[in-house]
C-alpha positions as CSV (number, residue, x, y, z in Angstrom):
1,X,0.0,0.0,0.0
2,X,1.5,3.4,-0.9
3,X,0.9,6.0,1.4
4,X,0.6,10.1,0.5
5,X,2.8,12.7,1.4
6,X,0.2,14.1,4.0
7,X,-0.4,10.4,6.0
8,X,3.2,9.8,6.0
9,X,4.2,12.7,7.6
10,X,2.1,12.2,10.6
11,X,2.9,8.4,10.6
12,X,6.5,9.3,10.9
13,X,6.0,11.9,13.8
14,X,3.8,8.7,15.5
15,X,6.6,6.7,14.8
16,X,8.9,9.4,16.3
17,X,6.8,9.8,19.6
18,X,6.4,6.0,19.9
19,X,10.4,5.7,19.8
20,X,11.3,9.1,22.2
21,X,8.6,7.0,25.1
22,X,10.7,4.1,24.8
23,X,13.5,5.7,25.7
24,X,13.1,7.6,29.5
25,X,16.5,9.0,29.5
26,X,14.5,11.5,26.8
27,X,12.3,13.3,29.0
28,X,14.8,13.9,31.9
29,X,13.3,16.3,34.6
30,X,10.0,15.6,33.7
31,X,7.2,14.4,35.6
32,X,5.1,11.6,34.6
33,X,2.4,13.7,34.2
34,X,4.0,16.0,31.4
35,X,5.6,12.7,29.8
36,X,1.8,11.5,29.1
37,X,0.5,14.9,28.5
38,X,3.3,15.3,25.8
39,X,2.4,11.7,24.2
40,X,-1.3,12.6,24.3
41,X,-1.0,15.7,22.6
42,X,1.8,14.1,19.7
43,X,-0.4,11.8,18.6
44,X,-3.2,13.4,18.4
45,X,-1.7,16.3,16.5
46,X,-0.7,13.6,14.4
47,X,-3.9,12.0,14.1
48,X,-5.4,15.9,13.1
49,X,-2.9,15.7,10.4
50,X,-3.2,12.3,8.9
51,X,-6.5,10.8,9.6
52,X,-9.7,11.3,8.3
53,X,-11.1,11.0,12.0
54,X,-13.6,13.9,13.1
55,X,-11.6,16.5,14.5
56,X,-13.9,16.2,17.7
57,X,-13.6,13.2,17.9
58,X,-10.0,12.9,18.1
59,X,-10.0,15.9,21.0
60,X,-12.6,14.1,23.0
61,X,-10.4,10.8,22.8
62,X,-7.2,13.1,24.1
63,X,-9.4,14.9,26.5
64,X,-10.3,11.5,27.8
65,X,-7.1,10.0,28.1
66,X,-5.5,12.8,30.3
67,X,-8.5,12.1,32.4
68,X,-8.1,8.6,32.5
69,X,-4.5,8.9,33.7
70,X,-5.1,11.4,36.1
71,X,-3.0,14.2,34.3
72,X,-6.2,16.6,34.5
73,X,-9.2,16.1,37.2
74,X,-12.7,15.2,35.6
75,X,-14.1,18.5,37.4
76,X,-11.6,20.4,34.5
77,X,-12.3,18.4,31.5
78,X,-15.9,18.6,32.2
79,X,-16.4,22.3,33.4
80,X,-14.5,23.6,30.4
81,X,-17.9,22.8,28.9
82,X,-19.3,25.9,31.5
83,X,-16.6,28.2,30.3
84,X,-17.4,31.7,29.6
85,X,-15.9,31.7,26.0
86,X,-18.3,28.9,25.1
87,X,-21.0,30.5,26.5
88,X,-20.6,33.3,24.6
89,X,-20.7,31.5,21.5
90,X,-23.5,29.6,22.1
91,X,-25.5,32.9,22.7
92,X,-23.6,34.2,19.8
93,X,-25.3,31.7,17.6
94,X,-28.7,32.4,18.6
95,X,-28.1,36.4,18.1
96,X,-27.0,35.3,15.0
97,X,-30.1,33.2,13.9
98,X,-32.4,36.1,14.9
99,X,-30.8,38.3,12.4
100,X,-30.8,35.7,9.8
101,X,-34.4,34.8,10.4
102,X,-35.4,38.1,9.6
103,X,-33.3,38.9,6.7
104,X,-31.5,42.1,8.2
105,X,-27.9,41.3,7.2
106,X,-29.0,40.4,3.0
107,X,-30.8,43.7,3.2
108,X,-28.0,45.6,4.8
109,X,-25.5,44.3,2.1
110,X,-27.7,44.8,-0.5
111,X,-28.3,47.9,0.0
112,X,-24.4,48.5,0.3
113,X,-23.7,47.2,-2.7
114,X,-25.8,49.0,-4.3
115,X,-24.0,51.9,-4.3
116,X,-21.2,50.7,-6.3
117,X,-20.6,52.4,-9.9
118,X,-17.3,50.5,-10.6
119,X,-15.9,47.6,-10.2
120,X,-13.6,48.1,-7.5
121,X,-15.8,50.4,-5.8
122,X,-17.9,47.2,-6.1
123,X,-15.1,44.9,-4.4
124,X,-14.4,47.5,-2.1
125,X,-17.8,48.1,-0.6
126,X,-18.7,43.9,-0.6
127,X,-15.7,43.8,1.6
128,X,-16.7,46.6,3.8
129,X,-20.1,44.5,4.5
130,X,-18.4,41.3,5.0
131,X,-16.0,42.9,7.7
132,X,-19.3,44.3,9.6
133,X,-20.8,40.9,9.3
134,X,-18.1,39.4,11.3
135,X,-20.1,41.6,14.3
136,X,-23.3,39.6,13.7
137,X,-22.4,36.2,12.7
138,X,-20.0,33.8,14.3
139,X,-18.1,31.8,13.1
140,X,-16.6,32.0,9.2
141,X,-18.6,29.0,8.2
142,X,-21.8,31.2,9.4
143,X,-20.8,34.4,7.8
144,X,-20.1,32.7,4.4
145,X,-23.3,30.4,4.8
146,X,-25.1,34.0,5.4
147,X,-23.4,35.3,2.3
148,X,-23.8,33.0,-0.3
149,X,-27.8,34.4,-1.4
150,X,-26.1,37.9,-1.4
151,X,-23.3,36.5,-4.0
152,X,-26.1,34.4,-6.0
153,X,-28.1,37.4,-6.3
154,X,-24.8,39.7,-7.6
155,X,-23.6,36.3,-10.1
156,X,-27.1,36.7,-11.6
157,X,-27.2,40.3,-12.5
158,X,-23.4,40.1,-13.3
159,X,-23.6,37.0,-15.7
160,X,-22.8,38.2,-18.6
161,X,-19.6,39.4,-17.3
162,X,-18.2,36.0,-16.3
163,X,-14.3,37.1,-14.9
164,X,-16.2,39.7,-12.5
165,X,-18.5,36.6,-11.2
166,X,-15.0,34.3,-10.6
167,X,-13.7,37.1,-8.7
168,X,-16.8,37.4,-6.5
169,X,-16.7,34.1,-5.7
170,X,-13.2,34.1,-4.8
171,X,-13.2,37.9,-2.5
172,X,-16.5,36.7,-0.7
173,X,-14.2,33.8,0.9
174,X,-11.2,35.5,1.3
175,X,-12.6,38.5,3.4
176,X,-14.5,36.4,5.1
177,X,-11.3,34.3,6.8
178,X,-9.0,37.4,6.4
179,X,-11.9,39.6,8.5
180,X,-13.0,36.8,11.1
181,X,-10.0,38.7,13.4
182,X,-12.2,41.7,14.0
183,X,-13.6,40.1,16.7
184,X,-13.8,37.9,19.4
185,X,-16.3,35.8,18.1
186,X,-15.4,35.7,14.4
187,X,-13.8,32.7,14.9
188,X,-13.6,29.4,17.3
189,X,-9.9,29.8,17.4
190,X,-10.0,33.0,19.5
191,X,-11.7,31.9,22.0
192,X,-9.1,28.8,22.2
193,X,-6.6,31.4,22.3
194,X,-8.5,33.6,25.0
195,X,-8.7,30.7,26.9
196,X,-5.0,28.8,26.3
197,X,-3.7,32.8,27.3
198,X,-5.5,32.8,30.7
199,X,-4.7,29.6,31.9
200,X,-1.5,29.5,30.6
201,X,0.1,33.0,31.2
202,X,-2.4,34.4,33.6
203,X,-3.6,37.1,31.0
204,X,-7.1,37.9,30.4
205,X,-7.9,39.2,26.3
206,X,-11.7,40.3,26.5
207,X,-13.9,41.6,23.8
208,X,-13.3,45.2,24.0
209,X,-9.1,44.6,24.1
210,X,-9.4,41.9,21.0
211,X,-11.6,44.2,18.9
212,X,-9.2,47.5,19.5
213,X,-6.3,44.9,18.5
214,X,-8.1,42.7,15.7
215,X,-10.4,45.7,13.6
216,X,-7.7,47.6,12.3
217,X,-5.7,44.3,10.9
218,X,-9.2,43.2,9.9
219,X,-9.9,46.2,7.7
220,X,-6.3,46.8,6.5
221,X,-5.8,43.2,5.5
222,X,-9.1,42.4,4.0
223,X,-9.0,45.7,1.6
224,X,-5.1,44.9,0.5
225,X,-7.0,41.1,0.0
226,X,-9.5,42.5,-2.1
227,X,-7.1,44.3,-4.6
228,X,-4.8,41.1,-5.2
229,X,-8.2,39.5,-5.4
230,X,-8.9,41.8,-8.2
231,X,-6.0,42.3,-9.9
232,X,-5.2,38.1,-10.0
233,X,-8.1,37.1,-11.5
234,X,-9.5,39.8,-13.8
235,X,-7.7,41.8,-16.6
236,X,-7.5,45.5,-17.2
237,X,-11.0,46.0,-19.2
238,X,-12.7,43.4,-16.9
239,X,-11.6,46.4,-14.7
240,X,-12.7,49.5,-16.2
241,X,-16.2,48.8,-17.4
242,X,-18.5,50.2,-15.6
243,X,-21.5,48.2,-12.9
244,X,-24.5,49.8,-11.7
245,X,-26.4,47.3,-9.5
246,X,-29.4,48.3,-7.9
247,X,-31.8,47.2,-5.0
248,X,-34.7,46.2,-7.1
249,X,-31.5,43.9,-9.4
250,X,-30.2,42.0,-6.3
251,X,-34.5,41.9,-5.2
252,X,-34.8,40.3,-8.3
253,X,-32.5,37.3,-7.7
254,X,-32.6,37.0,-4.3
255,X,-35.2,35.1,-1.7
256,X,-36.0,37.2,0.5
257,X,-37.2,41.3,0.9
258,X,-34.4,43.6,0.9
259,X,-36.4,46.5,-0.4
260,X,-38.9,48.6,1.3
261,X,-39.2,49.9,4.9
262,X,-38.3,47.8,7.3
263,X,-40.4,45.0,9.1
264,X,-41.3,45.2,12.4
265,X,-39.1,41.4,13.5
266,X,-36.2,43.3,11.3
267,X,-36.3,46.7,13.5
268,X,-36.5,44.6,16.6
269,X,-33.3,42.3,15.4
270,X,-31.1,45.3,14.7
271,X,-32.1,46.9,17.5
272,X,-31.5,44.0,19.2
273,X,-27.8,43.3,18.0
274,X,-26.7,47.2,18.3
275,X,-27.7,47.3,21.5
276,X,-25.4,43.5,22.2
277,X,-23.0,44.4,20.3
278,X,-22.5,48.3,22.1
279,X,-22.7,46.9,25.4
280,X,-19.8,44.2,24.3
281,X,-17.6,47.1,23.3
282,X,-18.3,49.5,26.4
283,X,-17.4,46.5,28.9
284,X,-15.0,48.7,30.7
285,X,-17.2,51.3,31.6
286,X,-20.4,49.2,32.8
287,X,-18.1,45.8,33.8
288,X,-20.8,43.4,32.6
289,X,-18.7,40.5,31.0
290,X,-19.6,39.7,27.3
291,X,-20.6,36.3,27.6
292,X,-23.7,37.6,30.2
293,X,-24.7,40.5,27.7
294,X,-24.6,37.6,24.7
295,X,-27.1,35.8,27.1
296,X,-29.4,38.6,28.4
297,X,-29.7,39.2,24.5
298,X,-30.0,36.1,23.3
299,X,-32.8,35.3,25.9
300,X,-34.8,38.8,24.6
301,X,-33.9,37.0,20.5
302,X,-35.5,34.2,21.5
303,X,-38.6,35.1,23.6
304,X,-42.5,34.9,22.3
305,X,-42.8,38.7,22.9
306,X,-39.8,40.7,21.5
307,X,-38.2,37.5,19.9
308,X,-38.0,36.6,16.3
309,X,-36.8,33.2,16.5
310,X,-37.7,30.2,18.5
311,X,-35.2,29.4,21.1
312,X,-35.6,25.4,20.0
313,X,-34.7,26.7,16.5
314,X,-32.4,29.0,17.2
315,X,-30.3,25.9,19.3
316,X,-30.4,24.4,16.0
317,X,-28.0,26.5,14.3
318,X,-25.3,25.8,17.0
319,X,-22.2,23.8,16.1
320,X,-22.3,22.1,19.0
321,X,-19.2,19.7,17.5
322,X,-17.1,22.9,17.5
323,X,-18.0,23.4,21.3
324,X,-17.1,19.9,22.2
325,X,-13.7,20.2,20.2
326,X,-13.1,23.5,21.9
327,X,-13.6,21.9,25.6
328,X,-11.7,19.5,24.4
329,X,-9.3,21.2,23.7
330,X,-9.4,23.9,26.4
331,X,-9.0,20.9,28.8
332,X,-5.6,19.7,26.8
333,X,-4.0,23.5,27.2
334,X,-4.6,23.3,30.7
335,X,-2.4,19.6,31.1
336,X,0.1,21.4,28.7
337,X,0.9,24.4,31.2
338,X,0.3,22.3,33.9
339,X,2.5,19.4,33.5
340,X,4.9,21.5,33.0
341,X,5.5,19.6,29.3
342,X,4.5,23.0,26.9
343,X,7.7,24.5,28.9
344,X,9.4,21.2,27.8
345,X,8.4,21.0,24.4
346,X,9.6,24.6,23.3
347,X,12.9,24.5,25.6
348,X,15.1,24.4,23.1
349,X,14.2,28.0,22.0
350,X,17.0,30.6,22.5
351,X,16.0,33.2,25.1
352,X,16.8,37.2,26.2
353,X,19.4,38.6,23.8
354,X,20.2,35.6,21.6
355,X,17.0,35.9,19.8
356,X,15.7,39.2,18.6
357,X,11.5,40.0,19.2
358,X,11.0,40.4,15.5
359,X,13.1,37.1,14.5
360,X,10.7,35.0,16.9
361,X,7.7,36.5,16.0
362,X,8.7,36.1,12.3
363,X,8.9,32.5,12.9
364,X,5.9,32.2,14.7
365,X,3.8,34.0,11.6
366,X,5.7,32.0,9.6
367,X,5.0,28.3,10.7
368,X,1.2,29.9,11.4
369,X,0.9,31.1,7.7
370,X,2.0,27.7,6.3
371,X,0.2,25.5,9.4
372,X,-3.1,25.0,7.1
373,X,-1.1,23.0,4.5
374,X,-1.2,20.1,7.4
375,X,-3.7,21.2,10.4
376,X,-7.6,22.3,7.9
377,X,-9.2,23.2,11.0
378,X,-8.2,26.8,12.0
379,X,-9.7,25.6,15.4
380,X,-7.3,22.6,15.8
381,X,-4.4,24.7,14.5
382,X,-5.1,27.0,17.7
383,X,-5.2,24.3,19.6
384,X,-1.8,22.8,18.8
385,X,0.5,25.9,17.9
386,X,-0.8,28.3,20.7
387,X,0.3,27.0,23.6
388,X,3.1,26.1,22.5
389,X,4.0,29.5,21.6
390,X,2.7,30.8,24.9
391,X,5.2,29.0,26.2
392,X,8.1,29.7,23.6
393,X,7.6,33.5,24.6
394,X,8.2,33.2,28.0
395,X,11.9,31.7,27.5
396,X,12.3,34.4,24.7
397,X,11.8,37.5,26.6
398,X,7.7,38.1,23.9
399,X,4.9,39.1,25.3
400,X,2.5,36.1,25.0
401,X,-0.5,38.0,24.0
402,X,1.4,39.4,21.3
403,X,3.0,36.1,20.7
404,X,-0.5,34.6,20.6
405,X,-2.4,37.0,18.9
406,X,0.0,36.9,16.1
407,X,-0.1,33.4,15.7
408,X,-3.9,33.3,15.6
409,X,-4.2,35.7,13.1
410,X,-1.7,34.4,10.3
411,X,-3.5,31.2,11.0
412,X,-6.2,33.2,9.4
413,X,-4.6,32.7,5.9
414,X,-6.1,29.5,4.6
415,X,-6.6,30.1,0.8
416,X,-4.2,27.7,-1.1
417,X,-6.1,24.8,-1.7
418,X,-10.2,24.4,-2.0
419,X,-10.2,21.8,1.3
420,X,-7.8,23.9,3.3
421,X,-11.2,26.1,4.5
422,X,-14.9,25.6,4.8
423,X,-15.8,28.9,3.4
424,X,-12.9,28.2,0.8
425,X,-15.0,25.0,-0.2
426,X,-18.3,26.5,-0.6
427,X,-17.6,29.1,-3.2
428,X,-15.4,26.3,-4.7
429,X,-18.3,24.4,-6.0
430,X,-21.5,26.2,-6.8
431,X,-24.3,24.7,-9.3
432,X,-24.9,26.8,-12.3
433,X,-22.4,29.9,-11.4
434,X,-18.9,30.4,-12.8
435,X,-16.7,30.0,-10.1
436,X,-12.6,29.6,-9.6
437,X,-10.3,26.9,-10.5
438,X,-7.5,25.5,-8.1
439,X,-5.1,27.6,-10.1
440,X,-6.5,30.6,-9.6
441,X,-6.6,30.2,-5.8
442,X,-2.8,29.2,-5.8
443,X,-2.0,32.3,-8.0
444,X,-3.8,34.4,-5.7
445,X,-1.8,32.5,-2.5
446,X,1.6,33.6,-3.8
447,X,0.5,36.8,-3.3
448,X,-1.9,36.8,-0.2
449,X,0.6,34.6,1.8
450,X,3.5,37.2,1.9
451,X,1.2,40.0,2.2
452,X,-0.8,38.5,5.8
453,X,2.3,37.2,7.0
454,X,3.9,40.6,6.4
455,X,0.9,43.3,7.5
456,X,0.4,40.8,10.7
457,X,4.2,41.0,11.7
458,X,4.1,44.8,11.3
459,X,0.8,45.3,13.7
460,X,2.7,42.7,16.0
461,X,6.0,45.0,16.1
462,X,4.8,48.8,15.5
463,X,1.0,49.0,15.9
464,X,-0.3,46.7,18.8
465,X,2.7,48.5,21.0
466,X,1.0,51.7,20.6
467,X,-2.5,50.3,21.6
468,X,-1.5,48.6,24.9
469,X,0.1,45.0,23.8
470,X,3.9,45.9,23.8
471,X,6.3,43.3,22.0
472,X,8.3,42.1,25.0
């Protein structure tokens, strides 16, 4: 049997782990705690990597294990499920399916779009509404679920212009992943690296701290991503002609209303999520943590009075497999710092003076920006590369929340291959619509790569220091 590139690189690190166990000398001045703790968390990296095994289920298995053996109490692996990051997501969700119910978010794009008389006024205002969307949807394969009506209904008054369709298709997903660091809850892997920061390092990233820190590389990155989005897959007079999409155009192709005033259920759900999302971003001044104000307004989204959605529906729309990976996974940071085996694993970084801020954070972008290739979840990529980093800053004199925050947000890039990202898959394969090749993804990654890996290493260095996350 002849095995691919991608299982035998896992079997060999297996094989690796399986042969550094069998010899104790290896794992001098550590505990047998840390010694299973690092086997655990090998091989299941390796199984992330090389099996076709549910994510989930893999983390529940390792989660399990470090139970089993004692190296974490059942009272942790289980009451990570009661977390306050998972909380908020789960109220996120329903928020979310309020909004959707109503149509509120197609109408708000569509009525964005429409403003566009050129085409990059067009790519430029669809990426504006995408980075706002990462405020009312969790989760990137929510937003580009969300989206995908909005980008039917502009493929169908476009379609005689076929390049200008194949770049739709490919900027809808590329903002999407590029903008999810906005927020908090744009993504699964920030709350993993919330968490991973405060039981690891003892520092506490809220909503207010990660949106000051993650908007401006949201909006800076995901613009930049729209013109190499534009300029790799159309040509100069795709470029110049001119669009005029209206209202009553995207009405015409699209489900739901988005003309009109609005409905009373619509007034009520952006009410609603204005009023959520102002209170998550005034948390200093009023002290109310976000994962209470997601509840307060996900019980108002959800009741028979004010609601707009049923509550049993609204559960619906929860991925509760990415909760039980994240607890899973939550519960495997905690062994890693505790055992003492995190510390172990990245000991062999230089420290102080013999390693300069910018050359470690380089490498951390660096093996972050290529991590997809191996790791597809963005959630499981958290979960193996931050902690260790947590840990590798400590010995080299970085700030882990810098260290952290920079690693989670090059693991943002994802756009070389259609199966390295849900939302990436998606617009890959749509019925009836032009949409792009694998060669026009990997023409657009030889940009893209260099250009995330760069713009996040410069907020790292020069722009978080000035807003409150220096470098060392």
């Amino acid at each position: 049997m002849t095995l691919s590139l991608r299982q035998a690189i896992p079997l060999c690190l297996a094989l690796s782990v399986c042969a550094l166990l069998a010899v104790p000398s290896n794992f001098a001045g550590l505990s047998g705690d840390a010694r299973l703790t690092f086997a655990v968390f090998a091989l299941a990296t390796c199984a992330w990597i090389g099996t076709p095994i549910d994510d989930t289920y893999i983390a529940l298995g390792a989660g399990l294990a470090l139970a089993a053996t004692g190296v974490i109490s059942s009272d942790t692996l289980f009451g990570t499920l009661g977390d306050e990051t998972v909380w908020l997501l789960i109220c996120a969700f329903v928020l979310a399916a309020a909004v959707s119910r109503t149509g509120l978010a197609a109408r708000a794009a569509a009525f964005l779009v429409s403003g566009a008389r050129s085409v990059r006024q067009l790519v430029h205002l669809t990426t504006a509404a995408l980075v706002v969307s990462a405020f009312a949807i969790p989760a990137t394969s929510g937003r580009a679920a969300l989206a995908l009506p909005v980008f039917l209904a502009l493929a169908a008054v476009l379609r005689e212009r076929k390049r200008l369709v194949v770049m739709l298709a490919l900027l809808f997903p590329t903002v999407i992943l590029l903008s999810a660091v906005a927020t908090l809850i744009g993504a699964g892997a920030h709350l993993i690296t919330v968490s991973v920061l405060w039981e690891s390092a003892g520092e506490h990233v809220g909503f207010t701290q990660w949106l000051l820190l993650g908007l401006p590389l949201a909006i800076v990155t995901s613009h930049l991503a729209a013109e190499a989005v534009l300029l790799t897959t159309t040509r100069r007079e795709d470029r110049h002609g001119p669009v005029r999409i209206t209202v009553e155009d995207i009405q015409r192709h699209s489900p739901g209303t988005v003309t009109g005033p609005l409905s009373q259920p619509e007034a009520r759900a952006a009410l609603l999520l204005f009023t959520v999302v102002g209170l998550w971003c005034s948390e200093p001044l009023h002290g109310v943590s976000p994962a209470l104000v997601a509840l307060i307004g996900a019980v108002v989204a959800a009741s028979p009075a004010l609601g707009t959605v049923g509550l049993k529906d609204a559960l619906k729309t929860v991925p509760w497999s990415l909760l039980l990976f994240m607890a899973a996974t939550m519960a495997m940071g905690v062994a890693l710092s505790a055992s003492g085996a995190a510390k172990w694993l990245v000991s062999g970084v230089p420290g102080g003076a013999a390693l300069p801020p910018w050359a470690f954070l380089g490498a951390v972008v660096l093996v972050s920006t290529g991590a997809h290739l191996l790791l597809q979840s963005r959630s499981a990529r958290s979960s193996v590369l931050v902690p260790l980093v947590v840990a590798a800053a400590a010995g080299a004199g970085v700030n882990p929340v810098s260290a952290a925050l920079a690693s989670t947000a090059a693991a943002g890039f994802c756009h070389t291959l259609p199966a390295s990202a849900k939302p990436v898959a998606l617009f890959a394969d749509i019925p009836d619509t032009p949409t792009y090749t694998p060669g026009d993804l990997l023409r657009l990654s030889a940009v893209l790569a260099p250009l995330t890996a760069v713009l996040v290493l410069v907020f790292a260095l020069l722009v978080w220091p000035l807003l409150g996350v220096p470098v060392r």
